[in-house]
C-alpha positions in Angstrom: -62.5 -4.3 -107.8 -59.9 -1.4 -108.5 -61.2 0.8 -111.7 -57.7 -0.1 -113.4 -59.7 -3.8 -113.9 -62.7 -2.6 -114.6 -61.6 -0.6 -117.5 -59.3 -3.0 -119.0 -62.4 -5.7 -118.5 -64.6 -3.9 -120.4 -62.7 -4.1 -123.6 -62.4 -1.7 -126.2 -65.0 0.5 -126.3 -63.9 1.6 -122.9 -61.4 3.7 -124.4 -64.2 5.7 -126.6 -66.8 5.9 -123.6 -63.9 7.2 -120.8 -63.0 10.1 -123.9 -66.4 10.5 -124.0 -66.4 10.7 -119.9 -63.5 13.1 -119.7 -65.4 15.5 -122.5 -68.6 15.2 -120.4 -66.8 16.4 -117.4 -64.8 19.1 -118.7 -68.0 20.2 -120.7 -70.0 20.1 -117.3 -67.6 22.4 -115.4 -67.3 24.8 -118.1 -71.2 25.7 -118.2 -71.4 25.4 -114.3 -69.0 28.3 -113.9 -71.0 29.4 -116.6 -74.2 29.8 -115.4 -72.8 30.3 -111.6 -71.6 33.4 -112.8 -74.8 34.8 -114.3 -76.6 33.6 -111.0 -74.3 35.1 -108.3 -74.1 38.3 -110.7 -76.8 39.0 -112.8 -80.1 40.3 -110.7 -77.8 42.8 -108.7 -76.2 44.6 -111.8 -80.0 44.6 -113.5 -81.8 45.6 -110.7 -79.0 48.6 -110.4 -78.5 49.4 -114.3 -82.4 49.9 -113.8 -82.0 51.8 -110.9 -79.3 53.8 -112.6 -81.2 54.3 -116.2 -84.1 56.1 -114.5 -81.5 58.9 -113.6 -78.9 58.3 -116.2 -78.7 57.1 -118.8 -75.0 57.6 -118.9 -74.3 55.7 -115.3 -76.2 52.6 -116.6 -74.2 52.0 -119.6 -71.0 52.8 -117.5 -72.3 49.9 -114.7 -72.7 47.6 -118.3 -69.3 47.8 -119.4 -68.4 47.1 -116.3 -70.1 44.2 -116.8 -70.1 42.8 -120.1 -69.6 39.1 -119.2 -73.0 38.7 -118.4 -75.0 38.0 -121.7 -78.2 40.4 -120.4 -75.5 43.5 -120.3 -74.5 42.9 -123.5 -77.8 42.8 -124.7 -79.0 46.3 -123.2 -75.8 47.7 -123.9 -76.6 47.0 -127.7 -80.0 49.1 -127.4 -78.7 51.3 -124.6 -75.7 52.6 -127.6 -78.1 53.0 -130.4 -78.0 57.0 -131.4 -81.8 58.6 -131.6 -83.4 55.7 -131.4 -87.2 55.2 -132.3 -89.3 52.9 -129.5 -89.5 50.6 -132.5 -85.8 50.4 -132.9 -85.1 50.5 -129.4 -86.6 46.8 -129.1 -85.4 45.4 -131.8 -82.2 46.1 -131.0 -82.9 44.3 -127.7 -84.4 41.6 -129.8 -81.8 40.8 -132.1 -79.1 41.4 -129.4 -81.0 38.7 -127.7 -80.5 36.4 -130.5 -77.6 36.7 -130.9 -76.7 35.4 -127.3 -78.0 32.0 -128.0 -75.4 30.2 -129.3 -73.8 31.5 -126.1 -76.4 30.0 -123.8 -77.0 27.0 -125.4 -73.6 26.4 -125.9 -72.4 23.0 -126.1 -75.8 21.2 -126.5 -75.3 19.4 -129.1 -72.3 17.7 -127.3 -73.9 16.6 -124.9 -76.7 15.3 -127.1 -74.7 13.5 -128.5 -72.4 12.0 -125.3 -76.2 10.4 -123.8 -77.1 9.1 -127.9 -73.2 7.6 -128.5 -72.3 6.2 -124.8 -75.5 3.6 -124.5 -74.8 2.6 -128.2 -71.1 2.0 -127.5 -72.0 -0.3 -124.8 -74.0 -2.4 -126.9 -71.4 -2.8 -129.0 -69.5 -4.0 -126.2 -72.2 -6.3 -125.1 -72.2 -7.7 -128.6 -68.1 -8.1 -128.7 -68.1 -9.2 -125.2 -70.8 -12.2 -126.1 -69.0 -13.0 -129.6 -65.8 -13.4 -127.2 -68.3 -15.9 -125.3 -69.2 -17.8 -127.7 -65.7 -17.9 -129.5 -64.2 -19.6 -126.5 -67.3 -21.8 -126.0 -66.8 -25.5 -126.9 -69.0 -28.2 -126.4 -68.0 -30.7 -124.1 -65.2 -28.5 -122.6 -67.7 -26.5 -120.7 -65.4 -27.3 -117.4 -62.8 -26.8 -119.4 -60.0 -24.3 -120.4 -62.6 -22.2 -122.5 -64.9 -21.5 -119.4 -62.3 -18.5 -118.4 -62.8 -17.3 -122.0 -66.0 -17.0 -121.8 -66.5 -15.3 -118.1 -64.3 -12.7 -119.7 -66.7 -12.1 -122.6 -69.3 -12.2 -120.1 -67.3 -9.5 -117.7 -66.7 -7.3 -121.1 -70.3 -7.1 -122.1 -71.6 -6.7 -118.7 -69.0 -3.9 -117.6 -69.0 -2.3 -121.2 -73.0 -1.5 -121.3 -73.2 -0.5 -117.0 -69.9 2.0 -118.0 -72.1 3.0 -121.4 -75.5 4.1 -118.8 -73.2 5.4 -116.3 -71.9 8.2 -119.0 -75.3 8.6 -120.3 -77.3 9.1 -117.8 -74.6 11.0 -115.6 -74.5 13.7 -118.9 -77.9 13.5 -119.3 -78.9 14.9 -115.4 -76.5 17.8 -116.6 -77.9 19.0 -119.8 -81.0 19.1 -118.9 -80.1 21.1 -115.9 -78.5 23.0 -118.3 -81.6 23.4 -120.7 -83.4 24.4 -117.5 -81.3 26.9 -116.8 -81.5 28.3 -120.1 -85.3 28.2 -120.4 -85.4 30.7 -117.0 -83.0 32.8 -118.7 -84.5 33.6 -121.8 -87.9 34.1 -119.3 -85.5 36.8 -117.4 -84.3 38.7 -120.4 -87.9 39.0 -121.5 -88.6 40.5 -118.3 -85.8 42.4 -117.7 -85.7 43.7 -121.3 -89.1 44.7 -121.1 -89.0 46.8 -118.1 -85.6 48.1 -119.7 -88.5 49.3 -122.7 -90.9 50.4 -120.4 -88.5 52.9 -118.7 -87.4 54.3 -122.1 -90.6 54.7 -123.5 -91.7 56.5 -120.3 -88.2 58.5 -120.0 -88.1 59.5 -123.4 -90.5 59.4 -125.9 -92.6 62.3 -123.7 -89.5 64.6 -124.0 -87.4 63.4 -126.5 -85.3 60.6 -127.8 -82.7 59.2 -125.5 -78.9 59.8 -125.5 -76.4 57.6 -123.9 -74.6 60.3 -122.3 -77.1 62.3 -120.9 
């Protein structure tokens, strides 16, 4: 059956659940050239911005700010700038830079949280229109009649209504919690990777002074 019929089958709440579709989708690429990004990219710059900070302090921020799309060079890049900075303040301003990448990483959540809570409740309501069709067209002693093609189209409706409602949930659903997984190992990383950022400073500097970013 061409999708054309299958949509205009499935009644009204079709037109909700394929917004809700198209939202999902453009949603779904956005974070996966997201996160593709930070993959392909990110353990090469840290891994050199390491490399570099136990020489230079100066060539690791320059390798940051060369890469500043990637939330982890952001974050040392905001303790990397700081001006005589204690080992206390050193982390915190890891810490708080960290912070303030979540809404960043966890963007659009709430979206899709609420795409796989709406689309299986739209398609209950078009079960429930598609069987008040039904039993609108029903007639007792017509069953063979005119009505019967009435009520296989409320049928059809609330049939094709709650499959396209699971279809959109459970298709958004695989996603975000990819997404959410992805998330999870990357706070794990800037933990890491922050913390062996610390480890070098406190090593580097705090035996012969406090740290300057263009030395």
């Amino acid at each position: 059956m061409p999708i054309g019929n299958i949509f205009a089958q499935g009644g009204v709440v079709m037109i909700p659940l394929l917004g809700l579709s198209i939202l999902a989708v453009a949603l779904i690429l956005e974070r996966s050239l997201f996160w593709w990004q930070i993959a392909h990219k990110q353990d090469q710059v840290v891994r050199d911005v390491l490399g570099l900070y136990r020489r230079s302090a100066k060539a690791a921020v320059q390798k940051l700010e060369q890469n500043t799309q990637l939330p982890i060079a952001r974050i040392f890049l905001a303790a990397l700038e700081l001006e005589q900075a204690t080992s206390d303040e050193f982390r915190l301003a890891l810490e708080s830079a960290a912070q303030a990448e979540l809404p960043l990483l966890k963007r659009f959540n709430t979206v899709f949280d609420t795409v796989i809570s709406v689309s299986p409740l739209l398609g209950l309501l078009g079960t429930i229109l598609g069987l008040i069709t039904s039993f609108a067209s029903l007639k007792l002693g017509d069953l063979g009649g005119s009505s019967t093609t009435n009520v296989t189209a409320g049928i059809s409706e609330a049939l094709i209504s709650t499959a396209s409602g699971l279809v959109v949930s459970i298709f958004t659903l695989l996603f975000a919690n990819v997404f959410r997984g992805l998330y999870l190992r990357q706070m794990a990383l800037i933990q890491e990777y922050g913390g062996q950022l610390e480890l070098i400073y406190r090593r580097r500097y705090e035996r012969g002074g406090l740290p300057h970013a263009s030395a």
